[in-house]
C-alpha positions as CSV (number, residue, x, y, z in Angstrom):
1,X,120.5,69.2,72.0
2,X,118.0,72.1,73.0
3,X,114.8,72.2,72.0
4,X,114.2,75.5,69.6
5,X,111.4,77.5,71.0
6,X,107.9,78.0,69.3
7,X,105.1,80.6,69.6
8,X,101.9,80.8,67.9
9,X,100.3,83.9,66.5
10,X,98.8,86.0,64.4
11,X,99.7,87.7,61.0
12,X,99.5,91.1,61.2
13,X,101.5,91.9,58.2
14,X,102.4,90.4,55.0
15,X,103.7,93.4,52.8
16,X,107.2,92.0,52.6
17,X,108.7,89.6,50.1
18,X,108.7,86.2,52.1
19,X,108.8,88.0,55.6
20,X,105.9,88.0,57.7
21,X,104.9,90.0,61.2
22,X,103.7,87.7,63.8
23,X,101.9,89.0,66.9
24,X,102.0,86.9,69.7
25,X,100.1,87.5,72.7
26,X,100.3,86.4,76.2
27,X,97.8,87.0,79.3
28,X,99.8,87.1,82.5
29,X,98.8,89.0,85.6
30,X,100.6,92.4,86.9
31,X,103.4,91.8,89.6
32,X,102.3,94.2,91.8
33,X,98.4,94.9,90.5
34,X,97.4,91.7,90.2
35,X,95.0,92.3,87.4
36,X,95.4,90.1,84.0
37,X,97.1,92.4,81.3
38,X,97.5,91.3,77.9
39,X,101.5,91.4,76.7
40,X,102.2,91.5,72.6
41,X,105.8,91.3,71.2
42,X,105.9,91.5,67.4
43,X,108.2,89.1,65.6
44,X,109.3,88.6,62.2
45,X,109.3,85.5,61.1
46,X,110.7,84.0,57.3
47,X,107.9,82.5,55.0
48,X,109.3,81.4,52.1
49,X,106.3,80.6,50.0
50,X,104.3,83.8,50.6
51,X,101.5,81.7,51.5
52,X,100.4,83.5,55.0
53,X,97.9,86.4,55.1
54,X,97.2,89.1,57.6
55,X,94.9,87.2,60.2
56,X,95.4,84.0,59.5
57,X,97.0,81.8,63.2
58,X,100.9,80.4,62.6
59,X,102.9,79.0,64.4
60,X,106.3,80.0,64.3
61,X,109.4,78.4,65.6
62,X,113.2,79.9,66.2
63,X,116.3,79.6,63.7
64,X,119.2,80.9,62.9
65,X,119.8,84.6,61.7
66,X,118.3,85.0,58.7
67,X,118.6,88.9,58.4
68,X,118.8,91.6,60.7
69,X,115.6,91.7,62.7
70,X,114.4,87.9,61.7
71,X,115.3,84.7,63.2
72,X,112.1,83.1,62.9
73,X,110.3,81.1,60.3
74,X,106.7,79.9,59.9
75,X,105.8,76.3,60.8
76,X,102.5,75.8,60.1
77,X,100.2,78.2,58.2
């Protein structure tokens, strides 16, 4: 059995009926530069008691198609 993957973030959007925008970011350094860059990758991510706001930390974990663009819901709020 594989294990689903999780990643935690932040809410940057809620406008959407049980959908919410989580941005995850990851500090990793450049291949070639060396210096630390900061990477963020937006997903969306199925809430389905409206109960997250913009800001607050989630973690979300990976699913099965839900809709077009999301195949992740929230875990913990």
């Amino acid at each position: 059995m594989h294990k689903r993957k999780t990643f935690t973030g932040v809410v940057s959007s809620n406008k959407m009926d049980k959908t919410v925008v989580v941005t995850v970011s990851t500090r990793m350094p450049h291949p070639l530069y060396k210096k630390v860059v900061t990477l963020k990758r937006k997903f969306y991510a199925h809430d389905e008691q409206n109960r997250c706001k913009e800001g607050d930390a989630v973690t979300i974990v990976e699913t099965r198609p839900l809709s077009k663009t999301k195949r992740w819901r929230v875990l913990d709020a």
